[in-house]
C-alpha positions in Angstrom: -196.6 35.2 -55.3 -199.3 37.3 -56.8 -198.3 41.1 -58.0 -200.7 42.3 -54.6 -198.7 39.9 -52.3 -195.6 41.5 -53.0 -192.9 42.0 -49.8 -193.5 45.2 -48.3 -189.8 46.2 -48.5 -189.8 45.2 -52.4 -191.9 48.3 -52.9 -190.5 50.9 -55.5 -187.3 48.7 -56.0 -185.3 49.1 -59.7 -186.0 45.7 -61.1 -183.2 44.4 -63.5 -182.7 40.9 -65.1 -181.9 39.4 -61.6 -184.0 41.7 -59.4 -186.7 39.6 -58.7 -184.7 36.5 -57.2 -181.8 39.3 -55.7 -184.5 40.9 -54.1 -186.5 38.2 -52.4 -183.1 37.0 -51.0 -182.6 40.4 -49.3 -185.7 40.7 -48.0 -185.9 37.2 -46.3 -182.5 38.1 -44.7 -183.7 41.5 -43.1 -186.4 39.8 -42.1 -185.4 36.7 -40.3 -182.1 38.5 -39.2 -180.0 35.2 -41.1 -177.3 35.7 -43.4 -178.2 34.4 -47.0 -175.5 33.5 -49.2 -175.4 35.4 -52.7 -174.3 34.0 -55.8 -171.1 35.7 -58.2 -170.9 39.3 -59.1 -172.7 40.1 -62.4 -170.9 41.0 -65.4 -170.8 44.6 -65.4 -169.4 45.0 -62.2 -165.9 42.7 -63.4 -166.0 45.2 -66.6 -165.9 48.2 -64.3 -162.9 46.2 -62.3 -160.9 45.7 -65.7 -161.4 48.6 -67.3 -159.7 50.3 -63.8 -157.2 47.7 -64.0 -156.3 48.2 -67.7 -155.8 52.2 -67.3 -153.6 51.6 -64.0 -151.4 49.6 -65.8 -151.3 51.3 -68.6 -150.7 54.8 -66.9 -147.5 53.2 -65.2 -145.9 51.5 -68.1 -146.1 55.2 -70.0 -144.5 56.6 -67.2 -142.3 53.7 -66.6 -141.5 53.9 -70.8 -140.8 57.6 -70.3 -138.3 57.4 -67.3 -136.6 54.9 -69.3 -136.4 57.1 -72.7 -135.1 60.0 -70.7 -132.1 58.1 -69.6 -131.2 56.5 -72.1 -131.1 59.7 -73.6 -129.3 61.5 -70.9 -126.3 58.7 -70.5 -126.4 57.0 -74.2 -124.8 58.1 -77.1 -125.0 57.6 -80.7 -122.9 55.1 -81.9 -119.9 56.5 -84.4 -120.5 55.6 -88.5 -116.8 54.3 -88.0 -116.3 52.7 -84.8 -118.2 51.2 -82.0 -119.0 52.0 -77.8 -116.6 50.3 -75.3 -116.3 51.9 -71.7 -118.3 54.8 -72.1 -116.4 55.9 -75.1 -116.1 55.4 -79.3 -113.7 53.3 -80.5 -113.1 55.1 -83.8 -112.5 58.3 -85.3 -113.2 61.0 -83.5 -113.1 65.1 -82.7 -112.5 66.6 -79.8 -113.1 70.0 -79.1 -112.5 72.0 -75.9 -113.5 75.5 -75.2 -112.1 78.0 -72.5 -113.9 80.8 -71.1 -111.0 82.5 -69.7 -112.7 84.3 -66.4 -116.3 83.5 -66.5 -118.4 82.7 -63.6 -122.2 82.1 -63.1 -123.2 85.3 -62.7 -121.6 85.9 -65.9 -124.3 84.5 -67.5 -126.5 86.3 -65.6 -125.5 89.1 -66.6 -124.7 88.9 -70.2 -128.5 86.9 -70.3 -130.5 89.9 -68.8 -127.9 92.3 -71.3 -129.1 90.1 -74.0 -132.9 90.3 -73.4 -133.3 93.7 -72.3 -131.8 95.4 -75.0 -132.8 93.1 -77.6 -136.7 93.0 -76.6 -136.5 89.0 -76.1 -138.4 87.1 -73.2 -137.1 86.1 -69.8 -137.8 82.7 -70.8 -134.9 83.1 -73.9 -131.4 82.1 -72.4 -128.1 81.8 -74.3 -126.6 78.7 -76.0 -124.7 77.8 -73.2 -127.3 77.8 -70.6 -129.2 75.2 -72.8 -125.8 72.7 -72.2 -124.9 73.3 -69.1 -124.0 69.8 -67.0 -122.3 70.8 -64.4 -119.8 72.8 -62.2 -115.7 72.8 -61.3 -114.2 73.4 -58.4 -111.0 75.1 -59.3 -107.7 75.7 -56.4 -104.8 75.3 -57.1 -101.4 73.7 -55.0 -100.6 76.9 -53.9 -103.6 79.3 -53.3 -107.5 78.4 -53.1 -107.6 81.0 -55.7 -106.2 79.9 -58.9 -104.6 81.4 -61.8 -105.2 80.8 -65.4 -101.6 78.9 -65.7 -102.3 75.8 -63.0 -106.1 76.4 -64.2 -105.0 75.1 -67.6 -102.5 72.7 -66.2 -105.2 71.1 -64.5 -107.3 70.3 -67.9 -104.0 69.6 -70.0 -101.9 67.3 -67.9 -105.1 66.2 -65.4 -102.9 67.0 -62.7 -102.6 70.1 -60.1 -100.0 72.6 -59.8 -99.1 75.9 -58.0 -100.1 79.4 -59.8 -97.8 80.4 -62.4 -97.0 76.8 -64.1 -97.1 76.0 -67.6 -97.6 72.5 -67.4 -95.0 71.9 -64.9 -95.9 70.0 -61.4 -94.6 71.3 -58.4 -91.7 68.5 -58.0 -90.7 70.6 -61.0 -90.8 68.0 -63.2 -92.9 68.2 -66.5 -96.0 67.1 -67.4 -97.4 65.1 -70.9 -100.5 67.3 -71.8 -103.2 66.1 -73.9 -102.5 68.1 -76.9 -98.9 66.3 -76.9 -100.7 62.6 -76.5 -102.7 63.4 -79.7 -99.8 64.6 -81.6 -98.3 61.1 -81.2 -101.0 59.0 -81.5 -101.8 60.8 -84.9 -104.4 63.0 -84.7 -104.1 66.9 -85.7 -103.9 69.5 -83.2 -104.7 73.4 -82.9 -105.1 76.3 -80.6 -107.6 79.7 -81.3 -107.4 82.3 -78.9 -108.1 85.9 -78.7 -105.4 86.6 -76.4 -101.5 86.3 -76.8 -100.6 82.0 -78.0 -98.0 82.4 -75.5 -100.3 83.1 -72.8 -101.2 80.7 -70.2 -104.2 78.9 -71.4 -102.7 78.2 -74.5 -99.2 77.7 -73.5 -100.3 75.0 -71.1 -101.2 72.5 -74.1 -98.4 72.7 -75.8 -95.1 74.0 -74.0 -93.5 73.5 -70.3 -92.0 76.6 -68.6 -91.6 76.6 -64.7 -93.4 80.0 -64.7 -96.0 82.1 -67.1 -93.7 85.1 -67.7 -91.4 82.7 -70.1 -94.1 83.7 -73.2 -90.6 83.7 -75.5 -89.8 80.4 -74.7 -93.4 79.4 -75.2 -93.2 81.4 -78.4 -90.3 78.7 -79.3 -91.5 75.8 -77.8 -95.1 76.3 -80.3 -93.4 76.6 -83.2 -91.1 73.2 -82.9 -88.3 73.9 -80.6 -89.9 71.5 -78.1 -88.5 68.2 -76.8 -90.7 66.5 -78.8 -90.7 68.3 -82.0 -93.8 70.1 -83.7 -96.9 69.2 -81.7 -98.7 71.9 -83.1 -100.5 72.1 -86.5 -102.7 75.5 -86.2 -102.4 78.3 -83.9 -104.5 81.2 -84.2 -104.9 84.2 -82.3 -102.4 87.5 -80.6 -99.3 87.9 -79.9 -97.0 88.7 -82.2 -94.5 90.7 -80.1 -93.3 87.2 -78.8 -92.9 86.2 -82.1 -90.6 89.0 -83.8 -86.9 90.3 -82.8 -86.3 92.9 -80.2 -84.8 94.8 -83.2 -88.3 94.6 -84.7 -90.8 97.6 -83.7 -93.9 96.2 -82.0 -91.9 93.7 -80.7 -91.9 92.7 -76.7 -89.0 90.1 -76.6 -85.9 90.1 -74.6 -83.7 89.0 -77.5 -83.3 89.0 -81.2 -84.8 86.1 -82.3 -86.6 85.4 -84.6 -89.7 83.3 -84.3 -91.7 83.6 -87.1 -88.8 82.8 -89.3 -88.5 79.9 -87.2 -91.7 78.5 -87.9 -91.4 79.0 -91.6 -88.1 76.3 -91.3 -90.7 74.1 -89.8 -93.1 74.0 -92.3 -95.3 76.7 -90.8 -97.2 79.1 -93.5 -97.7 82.5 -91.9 -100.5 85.0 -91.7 -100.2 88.2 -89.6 -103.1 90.0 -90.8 -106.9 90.5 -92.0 -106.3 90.3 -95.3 -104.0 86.8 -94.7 -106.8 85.3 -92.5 -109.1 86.2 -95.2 -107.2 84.3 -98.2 -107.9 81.1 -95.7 -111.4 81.3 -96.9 -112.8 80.2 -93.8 -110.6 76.8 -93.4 -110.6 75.8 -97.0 -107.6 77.9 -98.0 -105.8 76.8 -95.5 -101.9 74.8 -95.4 -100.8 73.0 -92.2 -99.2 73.9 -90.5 -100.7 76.8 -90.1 -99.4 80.1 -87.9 -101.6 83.0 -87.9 -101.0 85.9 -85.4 -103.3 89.5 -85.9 -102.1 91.4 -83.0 -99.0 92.5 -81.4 -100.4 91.8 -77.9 -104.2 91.1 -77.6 -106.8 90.9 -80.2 -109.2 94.1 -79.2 -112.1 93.7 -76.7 -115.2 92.2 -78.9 -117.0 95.7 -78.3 -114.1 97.6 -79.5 -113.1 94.9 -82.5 -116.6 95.0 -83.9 -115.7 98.5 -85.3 -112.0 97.4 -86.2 -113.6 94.1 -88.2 -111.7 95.3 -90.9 -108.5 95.2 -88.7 -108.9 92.1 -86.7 -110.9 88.3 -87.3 -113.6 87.5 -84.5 -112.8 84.7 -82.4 -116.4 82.8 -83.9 -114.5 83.4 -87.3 -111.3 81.7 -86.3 -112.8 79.0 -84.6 -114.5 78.0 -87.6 -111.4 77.9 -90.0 -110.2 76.1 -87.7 -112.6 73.5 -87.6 -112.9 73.4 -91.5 -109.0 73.2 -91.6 -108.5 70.3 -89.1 -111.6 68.3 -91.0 -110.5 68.6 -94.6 -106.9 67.8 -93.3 -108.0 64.6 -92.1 -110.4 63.1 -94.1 -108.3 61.1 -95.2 -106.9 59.8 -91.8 -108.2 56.5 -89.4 -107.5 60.1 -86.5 -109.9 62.9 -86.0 -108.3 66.4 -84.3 -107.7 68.1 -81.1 -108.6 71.6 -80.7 -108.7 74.0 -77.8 -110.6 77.4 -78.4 -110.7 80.1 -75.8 -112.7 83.1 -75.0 -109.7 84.9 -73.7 -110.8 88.1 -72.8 -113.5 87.8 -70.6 -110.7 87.3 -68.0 -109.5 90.7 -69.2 -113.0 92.2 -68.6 -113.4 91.1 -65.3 -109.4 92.0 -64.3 -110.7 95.5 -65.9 -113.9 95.0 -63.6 -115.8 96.7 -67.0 -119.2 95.3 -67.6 -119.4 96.4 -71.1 -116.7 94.5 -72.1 -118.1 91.5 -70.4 -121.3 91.1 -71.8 -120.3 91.4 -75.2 -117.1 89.1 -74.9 -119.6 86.4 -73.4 -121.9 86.9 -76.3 -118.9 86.1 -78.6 -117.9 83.6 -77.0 -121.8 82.1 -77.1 -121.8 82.5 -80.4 -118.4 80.8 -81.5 -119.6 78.0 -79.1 -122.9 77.7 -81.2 -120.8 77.2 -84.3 -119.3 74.5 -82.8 -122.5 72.8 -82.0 -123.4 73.7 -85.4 -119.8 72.2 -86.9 -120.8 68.5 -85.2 -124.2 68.5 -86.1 -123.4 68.5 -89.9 -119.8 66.4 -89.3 -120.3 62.9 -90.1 -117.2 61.9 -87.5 -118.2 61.3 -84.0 -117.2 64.1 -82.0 -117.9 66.0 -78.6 -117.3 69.7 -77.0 -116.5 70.4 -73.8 -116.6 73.7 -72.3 -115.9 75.5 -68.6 -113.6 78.1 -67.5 -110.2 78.1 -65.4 -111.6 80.5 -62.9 -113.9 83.2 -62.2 -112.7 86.9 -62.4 -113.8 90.1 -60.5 -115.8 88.3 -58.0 -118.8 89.9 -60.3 -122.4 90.8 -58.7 -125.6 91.9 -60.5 -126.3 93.6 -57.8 -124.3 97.0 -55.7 -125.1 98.8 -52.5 -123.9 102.4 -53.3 -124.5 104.5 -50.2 -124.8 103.2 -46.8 -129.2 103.1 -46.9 -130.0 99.6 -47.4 -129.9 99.3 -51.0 -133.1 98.8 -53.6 -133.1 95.1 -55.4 -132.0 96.8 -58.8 -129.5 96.6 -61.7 -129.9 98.0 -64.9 -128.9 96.0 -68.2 -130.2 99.1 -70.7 -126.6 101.4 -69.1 -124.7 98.6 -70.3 -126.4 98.9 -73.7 -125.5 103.1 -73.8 -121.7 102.2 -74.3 -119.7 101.6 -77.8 -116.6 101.0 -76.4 -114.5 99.3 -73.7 -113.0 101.2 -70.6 -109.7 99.9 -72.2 -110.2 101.3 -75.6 -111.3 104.7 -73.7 -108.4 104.7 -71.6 -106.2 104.6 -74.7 -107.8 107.6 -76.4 -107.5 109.8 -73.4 -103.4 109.0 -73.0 -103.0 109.3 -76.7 -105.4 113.1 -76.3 -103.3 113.7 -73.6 -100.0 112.9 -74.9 -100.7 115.3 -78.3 -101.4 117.8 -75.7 -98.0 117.1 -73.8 -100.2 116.9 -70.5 -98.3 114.5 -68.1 -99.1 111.2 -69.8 -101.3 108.1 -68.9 -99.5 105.4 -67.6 -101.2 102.4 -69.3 -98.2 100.5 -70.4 -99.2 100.6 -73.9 -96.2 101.9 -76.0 -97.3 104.6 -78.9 -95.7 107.2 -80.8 -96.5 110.7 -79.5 -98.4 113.3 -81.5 -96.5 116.2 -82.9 -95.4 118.9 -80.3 -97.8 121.7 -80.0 -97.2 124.9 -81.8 -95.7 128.0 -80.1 -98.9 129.5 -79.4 -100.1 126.5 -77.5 -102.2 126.9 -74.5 -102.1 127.6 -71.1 -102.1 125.2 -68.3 -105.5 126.4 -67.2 -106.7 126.2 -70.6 -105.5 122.9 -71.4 -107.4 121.6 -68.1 -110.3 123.4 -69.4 -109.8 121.6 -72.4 -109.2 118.4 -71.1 -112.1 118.4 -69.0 -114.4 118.9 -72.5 -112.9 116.3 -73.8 -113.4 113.5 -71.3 -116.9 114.9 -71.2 -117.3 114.3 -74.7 -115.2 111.1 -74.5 -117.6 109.6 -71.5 -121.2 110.5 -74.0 -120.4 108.9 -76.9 -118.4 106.2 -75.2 -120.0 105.1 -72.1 -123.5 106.9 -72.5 -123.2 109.0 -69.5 -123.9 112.1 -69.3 -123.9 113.0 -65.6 -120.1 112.4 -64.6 -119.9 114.3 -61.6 -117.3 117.0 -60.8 -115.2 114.4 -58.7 -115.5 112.3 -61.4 -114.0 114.3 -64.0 -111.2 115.4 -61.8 -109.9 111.9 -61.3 -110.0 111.4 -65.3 -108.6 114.9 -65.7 -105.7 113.8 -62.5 -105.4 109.9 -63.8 -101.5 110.0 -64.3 -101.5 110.7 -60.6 -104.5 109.0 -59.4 -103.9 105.2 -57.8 -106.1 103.4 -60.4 -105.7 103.7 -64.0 -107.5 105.8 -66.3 -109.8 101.9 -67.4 -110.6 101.2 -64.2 -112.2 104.8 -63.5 -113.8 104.8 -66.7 -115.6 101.0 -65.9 -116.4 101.6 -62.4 -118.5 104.9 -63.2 -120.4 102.3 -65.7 -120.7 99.4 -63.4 -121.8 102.0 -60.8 -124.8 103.3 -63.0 -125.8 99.9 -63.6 -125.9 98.7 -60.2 -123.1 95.8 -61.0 -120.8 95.0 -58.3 -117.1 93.6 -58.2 -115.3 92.3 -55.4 -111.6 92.0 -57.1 -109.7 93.2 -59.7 -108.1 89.8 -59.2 -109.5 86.0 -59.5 -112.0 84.4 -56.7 -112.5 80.7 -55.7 -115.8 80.4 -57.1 -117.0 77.3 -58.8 -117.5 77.7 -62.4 -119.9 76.0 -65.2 -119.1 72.9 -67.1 -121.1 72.5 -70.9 -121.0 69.8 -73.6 -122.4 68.9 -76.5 -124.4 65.7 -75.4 -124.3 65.6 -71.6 -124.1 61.5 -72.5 -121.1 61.6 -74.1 -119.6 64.2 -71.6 -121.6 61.7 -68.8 -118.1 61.9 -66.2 -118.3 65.5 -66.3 -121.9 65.8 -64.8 -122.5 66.9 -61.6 -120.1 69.1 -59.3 -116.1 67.6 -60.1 -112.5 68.8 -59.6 -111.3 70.6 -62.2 -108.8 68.1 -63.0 -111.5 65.5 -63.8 -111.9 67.4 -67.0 -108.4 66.9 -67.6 -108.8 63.4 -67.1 -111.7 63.4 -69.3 -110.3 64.6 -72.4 -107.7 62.4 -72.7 -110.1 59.7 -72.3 -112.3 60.5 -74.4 -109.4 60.3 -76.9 -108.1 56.8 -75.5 -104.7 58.7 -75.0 -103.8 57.2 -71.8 -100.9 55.2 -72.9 -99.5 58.5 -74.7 -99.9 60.6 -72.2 -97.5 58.3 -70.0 -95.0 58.1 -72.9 -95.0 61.4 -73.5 -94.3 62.6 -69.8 -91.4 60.0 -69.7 -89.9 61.6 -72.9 -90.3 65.0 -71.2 -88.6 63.6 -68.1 -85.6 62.3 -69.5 -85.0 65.6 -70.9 -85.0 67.3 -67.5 -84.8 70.0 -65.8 -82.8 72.9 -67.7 -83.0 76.3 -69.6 -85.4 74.8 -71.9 -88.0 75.6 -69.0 -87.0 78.9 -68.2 -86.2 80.0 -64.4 -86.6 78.0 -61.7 -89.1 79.1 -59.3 -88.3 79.5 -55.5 -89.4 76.7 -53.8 -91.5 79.2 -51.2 -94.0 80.0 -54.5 -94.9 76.5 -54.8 -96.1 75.3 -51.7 -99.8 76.2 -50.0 -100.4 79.4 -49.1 -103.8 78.8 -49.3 -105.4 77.7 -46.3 -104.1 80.3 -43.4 -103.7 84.3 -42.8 -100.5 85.8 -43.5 -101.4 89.8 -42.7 -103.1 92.5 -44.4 -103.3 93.1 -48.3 -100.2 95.7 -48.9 -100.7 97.7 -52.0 -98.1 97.4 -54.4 -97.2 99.3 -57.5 -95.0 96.3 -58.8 -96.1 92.8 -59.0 -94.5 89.5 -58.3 -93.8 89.0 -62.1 -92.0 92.3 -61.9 -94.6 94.0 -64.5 -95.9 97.1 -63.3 -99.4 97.1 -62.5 -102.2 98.6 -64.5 -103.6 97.3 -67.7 -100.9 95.3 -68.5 -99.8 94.5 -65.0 -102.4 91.6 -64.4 -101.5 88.4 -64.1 -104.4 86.5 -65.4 
């Protein structure tokens, strides 16, 4: 067909290598209205097709490849230089260390993480140590009460098992329980406690002793040191206490006989430190001889706030925790057995008992911090290991949040108050019953026992102006201590009238605190509320993720440790002894059932408590 004769409808078409023939075809069919048959797509059109084939594949094996790499990196772990993976577990040596925070709930870490960034200039993006291992949460009643103490808290991670409040390791059938700490012992690895509260108290008590209640911290005294059905089971203990450990004829002492602990423990082999200068000759773990006994306190070791100005006086619980790492390494290097050690952050219980947010924040940031030497411990080690962390219980029912009239209340609180203060409430409440005691005003009843300051002079003076006195003082006492400097006149009377007044001297000292920050407490007792589980690698730790029953952790650790067997052998061994005065007093059989689940009548306040200690700062039962 001649270029003139062209098909009307061809007119202006794009021509291509095929457009002559394509288009003729087309035409012809719009034209006679018949369907003409056209020949296989042209090469660029099946590029086109791959091309979007290839990237669609592609895109979903990446994703596919990166699904499978986080896994495997969330539920695998490394495989041990000395052993092999069977069951979720190594096969050869290996550490274990768990961590305690005695008291600390979620909000906790809320509020020690706004503390920490406020007052430090850091972003709200920059979150403590802990947060960044967090896998999970514990659920945390007891036998007896939905609220738990810090005795069946620990009995729960020790023997996996649950018991009433109050027990050391004791079930409520009375009969004892192997703990985990014992099953190491036999199987032959080294074992050690750091705390920062008394070794007899509960937490630590529960891994290595079995009393039928938490008051019996001079049989637990005995029972650490060797006078145990099954001998030694301790190599290390660090940590308070010392008035559990020393006669009755001994000043400082808080035992109801005249034995002799510490003397004890040196005829078991135990070397003995009882100061900062001892703990410093242990040259962070490398000085150290097994076992190994080290008590820096009478009673508690000082609130991290207050200690950090004592540093002289009293170790920090970060230092501690790494002798005792370094000690329990170098002492088996040489063994086919790694070590057991359980650290605890004891006094954030105490903070929350004491509802004082200054103490809180900074015994949380301790506790951060000797939990980031851990990390830092099994990084470097070259024997698998794994730590665990959570806490027994919550304390104080803490808010950061508090409604302090009856207006519905602003969305504030305010970390920079919290910064203002240099000491505790506790470490307050002692220098106002030791001014007042110089002054021979009526005293403060804070249980502490201290010599009294000389008598005044003749020309002492008068009532009026000692008030008038008194009332400068706390004035003084509340600037430089707390930061506040607008105590009002109701205020300062209760300080002035604390002898009399209901609450001790601590607890009106860290509620005018908590009230200028806008932080909120419930209790000065325990609450129900779940609390955090950490670990080091969430793979290893893999049984713990998720929400789980305190005693699963229990379970876990001796697991982890392949102590299953010992842990059977050793409660038989415990059995056969029996009940007796090894175990201390039996308790009634109306304290061990539940209590937990129905009312029983109003809250009566009482001046004395069950355990017979009078209440106030040393009246808690933790």
């Amino acid at each position: 067909m001649a270029r003139g004769e062209e098909p009307l409808l061809s007119q202006g078409r794009p021509s291509s290598d095929h457009s002559d023939d394509r288009s003729m075809e087309e035409e012809d069919a719009l034209l006679t209205g018949q369907k003409q048959q056209t020949g296989k797509q042209g090469w660029p059109f099946w590029r086109e097709i791959g091309l979007f084939a290839w990237a669609v594949i592609a895109t979903a094996l990446v994703i596919i490849l990166a699904v499978l790499y986080q896994h495997q990196q969330q539920t695998s772990s490394p495989k041990p230089s000395e052993g092999e993976w069977k069951n979720g577990r190594p096969t050869g040596k290996r550490n274990l260390i768990f961590m305690v925070s005695d008291g600390m709930g979620p909000t906790s870490l809320s509020l020690t993480r706004s503390f920490r960034q406020v007052t430090t200039g850091l972003p709200i993006d920059d979150v403590l140590v802990l947060d960044e291992h967090l896998i999970g949460s514990s659920r945390t009643r007891s036998t007896s009460s939905l609220v738990t103490d810090s005795a069946a808290g620990a009995t729960a991670f020790s023997c996996g098992q649950k018991s009433y409040n109050g027990a050391i390791s004791v079930l409520p059938n009375r009969d004892p329980c192997g703990t985990v700490l014992e099953a190491a012992k036999r199987a032959g690895y080294m074992t050690g406690l750091v705390v920062t509260t008394r070794i007899t108290d509960a937490t630590p008590a529960c891994f290595a002793a079995h009393v039928n209640h938490r008051e019996e911290e001079d049989k637990v005294a005995e029972q650490e040191v060797g006078e145990h059905p099954l001998g030694r089971v301790l190599d290390l203990m660090l940590g308070g206490g010392r008035c559990h450990f020393v006669p009755n004829t001994t000043d400082g002492s808080c035992r109801n006989d005249d034995r002799d602990i510490v003397d004890l423990a040196k005829k078991n082999g135990f070397s003995y430190v009882s100061d900062r200068k001892g703990f410093d000759g242990l040259n962070f773990g490398t000085g150290v001889k097994l076992p190994l006994l080290g008590l820096f306190a009478d009673t508690d070791i000082p609130y991290e706030v207050d200690r950090r100005n004592m540093d002289d006086v009293y170790p920090s619980l970060d230092e501690m925790a790494r002798t005792a790492l370094t000690a329990l390494q170098d002492a088996t290097e040489d063994s086919d057995k790694g070590f057991f050690l359980m650290i605890e952050g004891s006094r954030i219980d105490h903070a929350g008992h004491g509802n004082d947010p200054v103490a809180q924040v900074h015994e949380v940031l301790a506790y951060d911090k000797a939990f980031a030497s851990v990390l830092d411990f099994l990084e470097r080690d070259d024997v698998e290991g794994v730590l665990v962390g959570t806490s027994d219980h919550e304390t104080g029912g803490l808010a950061t949040a508090r409604q302090l009239h009856d207006t519905y209340p602003e969305y504030h609180w305010f970390p920079a108050v919290l910064a203002n203060a240099s000491h505790s409430a506790e470490n307050l409440a002692y220098q106002l019953r030791d001014h007042i005691a110089g002054q021979h005003v009526s005293p403060l009843d804070t249980g502490i026992k201290t010599p009294p300051r000389s008598p005044p002079s003749p020309d002492s003076l008068s009532p009026d102006s000692q008030q008038q006195q008194l009332t400068q003082y706390i004035q003084n006492l509340l600037s430089t201590g707390l930061g506040i400097s607008d105590a009002t006149d109701a205020e300062i009377s209760r300080l002035v009238h604390s002898s009399s007044d209901p609450w001790p001297a601590s607890y009106i000292f860290a509620d005018m605190i908590s009230r200028r920050a806008q932080v909120g407490w419930t209790t000065h007792g325990h609450s129900a509320v779940d609390v955090n589980i950490y670990a080091s690698d969430p793979g290893q730790a893999k049984p713990l993720r998720g929400n789980r029953e305190n005693t699963e952790i229990g379970v876990f650790l001796r697991e982890y440790l392949d102590l299953e067997s010992e842990v059977e052998a050793v409660t038989k061994e415990l059995k056969e002894k029996g009940e007796g005065e090894w175990m201390g007093k039996v308790v009634p059989e109306a304290n061990l059932g539940n209590r937990g689940d129905h009312y029983e009548g109003d809250f009566r306040k009482r001046g004395v408590l069950d355990c017979g200690c009078v209440g106030g700062v040393e009246g808690h039962v933790h």
